[in-house]
C-alpha positions as CSV (number, residue, x, y, z in Angstrom):
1,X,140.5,71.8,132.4
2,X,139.1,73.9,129.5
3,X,136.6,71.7,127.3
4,X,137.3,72.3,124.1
5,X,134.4,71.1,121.2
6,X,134.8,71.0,117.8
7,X,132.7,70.1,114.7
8,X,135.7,68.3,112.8
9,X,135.1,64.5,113.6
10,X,133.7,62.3,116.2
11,X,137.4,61.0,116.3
12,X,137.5,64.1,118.3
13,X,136.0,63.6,121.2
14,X,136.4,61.6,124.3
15,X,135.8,58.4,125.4
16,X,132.3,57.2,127.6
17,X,133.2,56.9,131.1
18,X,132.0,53.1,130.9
19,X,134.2,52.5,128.5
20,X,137.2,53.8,131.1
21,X,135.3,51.5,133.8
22,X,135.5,48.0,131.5
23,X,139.6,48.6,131.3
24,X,139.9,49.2,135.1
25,X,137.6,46.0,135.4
26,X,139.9,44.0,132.8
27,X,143.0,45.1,134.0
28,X,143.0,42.7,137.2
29,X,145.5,39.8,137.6
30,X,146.8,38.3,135.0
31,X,144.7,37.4,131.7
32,X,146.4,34.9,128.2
33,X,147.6,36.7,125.5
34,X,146.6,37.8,121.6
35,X,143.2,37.0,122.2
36,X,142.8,33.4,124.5
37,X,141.2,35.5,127.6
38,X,138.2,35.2,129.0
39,X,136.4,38.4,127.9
40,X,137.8,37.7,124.0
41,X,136.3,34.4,124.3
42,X,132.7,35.6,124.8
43,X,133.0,38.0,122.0
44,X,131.6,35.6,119.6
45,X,128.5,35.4,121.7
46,X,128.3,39.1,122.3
47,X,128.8,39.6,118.6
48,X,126.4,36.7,117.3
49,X,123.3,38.2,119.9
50,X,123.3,41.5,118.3
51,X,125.1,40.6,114.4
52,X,123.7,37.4,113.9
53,X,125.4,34.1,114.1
54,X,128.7,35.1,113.7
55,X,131.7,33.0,112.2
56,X,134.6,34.5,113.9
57,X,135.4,37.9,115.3
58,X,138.7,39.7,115.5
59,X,140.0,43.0,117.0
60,X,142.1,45.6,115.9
61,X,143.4,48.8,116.5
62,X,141.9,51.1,113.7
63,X,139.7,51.4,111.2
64,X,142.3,51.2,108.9
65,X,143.2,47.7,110.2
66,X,140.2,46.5,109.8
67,X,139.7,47.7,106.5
68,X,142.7,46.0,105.4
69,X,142.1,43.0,107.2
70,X,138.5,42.6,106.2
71,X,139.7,42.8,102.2
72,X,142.8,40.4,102.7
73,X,140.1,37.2,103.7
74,X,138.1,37.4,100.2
75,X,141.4,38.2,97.8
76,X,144.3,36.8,96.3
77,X,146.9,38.8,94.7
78,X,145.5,39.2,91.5
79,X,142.3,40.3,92.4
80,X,140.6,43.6,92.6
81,X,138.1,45.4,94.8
82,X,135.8,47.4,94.1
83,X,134.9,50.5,96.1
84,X,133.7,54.1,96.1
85,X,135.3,56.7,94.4
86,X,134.8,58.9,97.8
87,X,135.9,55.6,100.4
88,X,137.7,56.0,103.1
89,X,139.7,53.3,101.8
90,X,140.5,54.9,98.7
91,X,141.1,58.5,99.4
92,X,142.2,58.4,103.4
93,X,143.9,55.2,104.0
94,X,147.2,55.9,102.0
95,X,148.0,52.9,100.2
96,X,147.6,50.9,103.0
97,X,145.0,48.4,101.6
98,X,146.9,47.8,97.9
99,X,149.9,47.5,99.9
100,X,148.5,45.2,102.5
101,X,146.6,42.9,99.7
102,X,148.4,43.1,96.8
103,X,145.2,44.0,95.1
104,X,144.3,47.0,93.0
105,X,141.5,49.0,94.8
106,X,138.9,49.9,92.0
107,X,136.7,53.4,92.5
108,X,132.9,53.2,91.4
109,X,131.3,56.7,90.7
110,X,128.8,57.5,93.3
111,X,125.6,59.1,92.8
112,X,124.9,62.5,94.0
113,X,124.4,61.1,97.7
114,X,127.5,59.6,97.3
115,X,126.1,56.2,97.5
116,X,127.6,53.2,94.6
117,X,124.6,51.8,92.3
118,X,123.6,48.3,91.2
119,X,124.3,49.4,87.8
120,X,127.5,51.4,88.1
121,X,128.9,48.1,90.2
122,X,128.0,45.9,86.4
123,X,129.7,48.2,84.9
124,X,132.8,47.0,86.6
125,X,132.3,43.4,86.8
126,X,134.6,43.0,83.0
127,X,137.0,40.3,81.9
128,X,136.1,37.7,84.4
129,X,138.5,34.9,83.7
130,X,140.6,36.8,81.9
131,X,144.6,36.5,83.8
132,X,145.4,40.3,81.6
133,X,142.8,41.7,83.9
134,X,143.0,42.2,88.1
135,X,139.9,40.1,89.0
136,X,137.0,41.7,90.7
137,X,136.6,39.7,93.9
138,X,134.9,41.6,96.5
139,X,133.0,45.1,96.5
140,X,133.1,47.7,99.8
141,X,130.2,49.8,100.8
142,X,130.9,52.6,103.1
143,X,127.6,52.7,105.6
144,X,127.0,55.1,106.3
145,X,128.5,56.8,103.1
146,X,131.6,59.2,103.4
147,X,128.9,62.0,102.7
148,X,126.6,61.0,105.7
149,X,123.7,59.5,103.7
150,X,122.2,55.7,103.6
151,X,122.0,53.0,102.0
152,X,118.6,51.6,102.6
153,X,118.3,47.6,103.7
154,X,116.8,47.1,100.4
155,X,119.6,48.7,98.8
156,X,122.3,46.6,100.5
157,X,120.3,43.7,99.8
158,X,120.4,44.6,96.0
159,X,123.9,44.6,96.0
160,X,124.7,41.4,97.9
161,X,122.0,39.5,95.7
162,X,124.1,40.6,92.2
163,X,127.6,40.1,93.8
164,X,126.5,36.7,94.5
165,X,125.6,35.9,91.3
166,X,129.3,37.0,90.6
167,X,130.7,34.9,93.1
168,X,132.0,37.9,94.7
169,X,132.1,39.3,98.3
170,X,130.6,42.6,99.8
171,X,132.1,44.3,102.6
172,X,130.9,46.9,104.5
173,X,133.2,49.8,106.2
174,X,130.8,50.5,109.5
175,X,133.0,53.3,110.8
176,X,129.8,54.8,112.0
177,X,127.7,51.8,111.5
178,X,125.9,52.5,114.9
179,X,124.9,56.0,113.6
180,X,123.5,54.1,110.8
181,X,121.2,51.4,112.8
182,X,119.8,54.4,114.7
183,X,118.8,56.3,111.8
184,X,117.7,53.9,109.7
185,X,115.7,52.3,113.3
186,X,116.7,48.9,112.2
187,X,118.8,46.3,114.1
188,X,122.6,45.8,113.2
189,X,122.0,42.4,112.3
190,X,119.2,43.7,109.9
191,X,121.3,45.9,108.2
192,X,124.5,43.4,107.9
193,X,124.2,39.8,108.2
194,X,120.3,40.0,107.7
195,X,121.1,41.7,104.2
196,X,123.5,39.7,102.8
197,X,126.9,41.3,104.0
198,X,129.4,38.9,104.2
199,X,132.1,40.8,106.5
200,X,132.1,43.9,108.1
201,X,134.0,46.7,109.9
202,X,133.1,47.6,113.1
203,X,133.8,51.0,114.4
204,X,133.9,51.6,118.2
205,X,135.8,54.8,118.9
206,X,133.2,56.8,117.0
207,X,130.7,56.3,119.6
208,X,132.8,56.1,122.9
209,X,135.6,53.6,122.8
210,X,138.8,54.2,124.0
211,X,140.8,52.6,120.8
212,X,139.5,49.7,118.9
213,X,138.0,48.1,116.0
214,X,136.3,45.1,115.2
215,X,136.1,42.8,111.9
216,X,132.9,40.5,112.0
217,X,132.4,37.8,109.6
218,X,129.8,36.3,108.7
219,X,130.5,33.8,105.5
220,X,132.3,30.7,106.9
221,X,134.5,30.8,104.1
222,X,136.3,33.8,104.5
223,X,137.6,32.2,108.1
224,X,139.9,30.3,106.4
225,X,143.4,30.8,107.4
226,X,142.1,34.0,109.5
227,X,144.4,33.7,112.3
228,X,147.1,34.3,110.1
229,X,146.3,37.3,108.5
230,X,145.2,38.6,111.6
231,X,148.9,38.0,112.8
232,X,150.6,39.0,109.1
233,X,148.2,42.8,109.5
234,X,150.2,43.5,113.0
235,X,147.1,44.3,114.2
236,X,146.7,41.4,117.1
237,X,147.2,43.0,120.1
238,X,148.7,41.4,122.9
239,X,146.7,42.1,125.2
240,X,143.6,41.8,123.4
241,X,141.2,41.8,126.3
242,X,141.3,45.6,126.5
243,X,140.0,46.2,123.1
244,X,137.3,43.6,124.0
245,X,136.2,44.3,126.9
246,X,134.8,47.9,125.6
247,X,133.0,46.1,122.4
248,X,131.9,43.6,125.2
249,X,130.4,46.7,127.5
250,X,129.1,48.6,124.7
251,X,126.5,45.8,123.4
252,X,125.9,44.3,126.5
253,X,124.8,48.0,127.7
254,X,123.5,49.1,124.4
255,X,125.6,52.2,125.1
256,X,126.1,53.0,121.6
257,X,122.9,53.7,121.0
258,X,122.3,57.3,122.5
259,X,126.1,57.8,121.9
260,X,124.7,57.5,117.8
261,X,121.6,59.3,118.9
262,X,122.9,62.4,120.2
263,X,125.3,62.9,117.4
264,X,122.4,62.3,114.6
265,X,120.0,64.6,116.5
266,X,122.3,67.8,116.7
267,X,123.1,67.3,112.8
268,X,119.2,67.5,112.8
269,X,119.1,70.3,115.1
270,X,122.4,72.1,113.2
271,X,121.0,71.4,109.6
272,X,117.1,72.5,111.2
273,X,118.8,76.0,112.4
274,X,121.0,76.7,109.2
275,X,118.9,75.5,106.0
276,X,117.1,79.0,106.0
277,X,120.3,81.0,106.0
278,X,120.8,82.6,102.0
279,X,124.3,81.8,101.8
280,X,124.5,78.4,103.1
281,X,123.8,75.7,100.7
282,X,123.2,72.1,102.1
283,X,124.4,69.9,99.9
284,X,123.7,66.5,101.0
285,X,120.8,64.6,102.8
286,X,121.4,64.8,106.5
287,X,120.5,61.7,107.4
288,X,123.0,60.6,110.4
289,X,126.0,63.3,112.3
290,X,126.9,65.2,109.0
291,X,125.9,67.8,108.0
292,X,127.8,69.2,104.2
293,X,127.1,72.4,103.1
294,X,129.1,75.3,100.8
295,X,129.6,78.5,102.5
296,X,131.3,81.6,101.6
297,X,135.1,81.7,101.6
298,X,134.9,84.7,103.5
299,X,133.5,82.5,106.7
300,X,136.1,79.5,106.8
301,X,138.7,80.8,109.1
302,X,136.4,83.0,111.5
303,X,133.9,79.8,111.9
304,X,137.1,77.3,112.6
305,X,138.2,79.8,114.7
306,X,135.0,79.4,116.9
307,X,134.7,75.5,116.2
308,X,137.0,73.8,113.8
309,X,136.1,71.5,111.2
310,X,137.2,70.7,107.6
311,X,136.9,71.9,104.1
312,X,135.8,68.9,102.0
313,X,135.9,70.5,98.7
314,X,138.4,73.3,98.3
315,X,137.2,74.0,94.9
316,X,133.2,74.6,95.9
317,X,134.3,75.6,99.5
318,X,132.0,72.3,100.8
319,X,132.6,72.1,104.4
320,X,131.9,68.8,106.7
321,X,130.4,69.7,110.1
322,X,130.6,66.6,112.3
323,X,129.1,65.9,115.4
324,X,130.0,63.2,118.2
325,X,128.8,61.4,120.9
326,X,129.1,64.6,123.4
327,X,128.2,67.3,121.0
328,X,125.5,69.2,123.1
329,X,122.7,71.8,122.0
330,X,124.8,74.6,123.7
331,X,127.4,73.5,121.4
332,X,125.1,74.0,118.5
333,X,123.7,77.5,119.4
334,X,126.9,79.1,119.9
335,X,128.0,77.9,116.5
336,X,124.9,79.1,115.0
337,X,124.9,82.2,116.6
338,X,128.5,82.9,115.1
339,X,127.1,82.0,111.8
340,X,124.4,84.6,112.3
341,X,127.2,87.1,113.1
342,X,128.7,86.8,110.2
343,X,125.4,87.2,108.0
């Protein structure tokens, strides 16, 4: 069968043979439902080695449900959350998570690397107390950002510290937390638990999973009542044990970690080959599998045609060249090489 590549999203591509393995393994006999099996059960163990001590763990089936999930522990319906103006949550998740929470999501301008500042988050925190205002309860940080750059741990930990002085929360969306870990050459519990996150959204299917997501909380007092907002999201599945035996093979293997590799280092090696090229302008740091850059118009269609991808910013032309898990360096030249045509 013919292989096809692109350079759209690392939702793209497959799924690690390992990852097809742990389901054969699980799907033996018969195992208890929504999440009492064996292989859910050790999750919290699994979770706590490489996270830090955990408080609970739950899985879902998208990133979108954990998203949602994650928000609904920390808010009641009069409350607001804070987010960037770029978010996943905001600007590709529908209304899924206002819908879902009852809570008006708030944007924050970003910075130029699209990352949300300590002083652009005060600038939010108004009318505290006061029942004519949606009250800020808990702020979501996209790691790494929708534009591929990082926060570093000092910076997460900046945020956490004045959100606690708020008595609010801080959740991080970790879509492509892996990605992050590996570039930034820090541990995951480092750059969550050890910073002061206080729940976070774990993305598997990024880096190899089948289907899956995980939500990982840390504060013992967003636990409360947990099992029933898990059921209310209609994202308990059944049989629970498939989701969790892939989270449980990729930590226990440390697979995602040259699944993250690979897709950092061929950004590197795209963004290394292209930067010199006159009419391509980078436009962001490439710091993990992204690699932004404006191009002319008269490219778009001839360069999808070879490998597609997105347009990010019709207005500028800003395109989004992603790379996954399997991207190779073949992959790379032959898009390169069709860029050079073109010049």
């Amino acid at each position: 069968m013919h292989k096809i590549k692109t350079l759209a999203s690392d939702n793209y591509a497959g799924a690690l043979p390992e990852m097809i393995e742990a389901i054969t393994a699980a799907n033996t006999g018969h195992a208890v439902s929504y999440g009492n099996d064996t292989v859910t059960g050790q999750s919290l163990k699994i979770f706590s080695k490489h996270f830090g001590e955990v408080a609970d763990v739950r899985f879902v089936f998208n990133g979108t449900g954990a998203n949602v999930l994650s928000l609904s522990t920390a808010v009641d319906p009069f409350c607001s959350v804070l987010c960037a103006d770029c978010a996943h949550m905001y600007v590709d998740e529908s209304t899924s998570p206002e819908s879902f929470t009852g809570c008006r999501l708030i944007p924050i301008k970003t910075n130029a690397d699209g990352k949300i500042t300590v002083e652009a988050i005060e600038e939010k925190i108004i009318r505290v107390g006061d029942e004519h205002h949606p009250q800020v309860r808990i702020l979501s940080i996209t790691q790494p950002t929708e534009y591929g750059t990082l926060y570093s741990l000092k910076e997460i930990r900046a945020i956490s510290d004045l959100l606690k002085q708020h008595n609010m929360y801080l959740h991080m969306d970790g879509a492509r937390i892996f990605n992050a870990a590996v570039a930034l050459n820090c541990t995951l519990k480092e750059m969550t638990s050890g910073s002061g996150v206080d729940i976070v959204s774990v993305g598997g299917t990024k880096v190899g999973m089948l289907f899956g997501e995980a939500v990982a909380i840390f504060n013992r007092a967003l636990v409360r009542n947990l099992k029933f907002r898990h059921k209310r999201s209609m994202q308990m599945a059944s049989k629970n044990r498939f989701i969790a035996c892939q989270f449980q093979t990729l930590l226990e293997k440390k697979l995602w970690y040259p699944s993250a590799k690979n897709a950092n280092n061929m950004a590197a090696l795209l963004h290394e080959q292209i930067k010199t090229i006159p009419e391509i302008t980078v436009t962001k740091p490439v710091q993990v599998n992204a690699v932004f850059a404006t191009i002319p118009r008269s490219w778009t269609q001839k360069l999808q045609d070879d490998k597609f991808f997105y347009v990010w910013d019709e207005l500028t032309n800003e395109v989004r060249w992603m790379c996954a898990f399997d991207t190779s360096k073949e992959d790379i030249d032959e898009f390169v090489n069709t860029i050079k045509k073109l010049t």
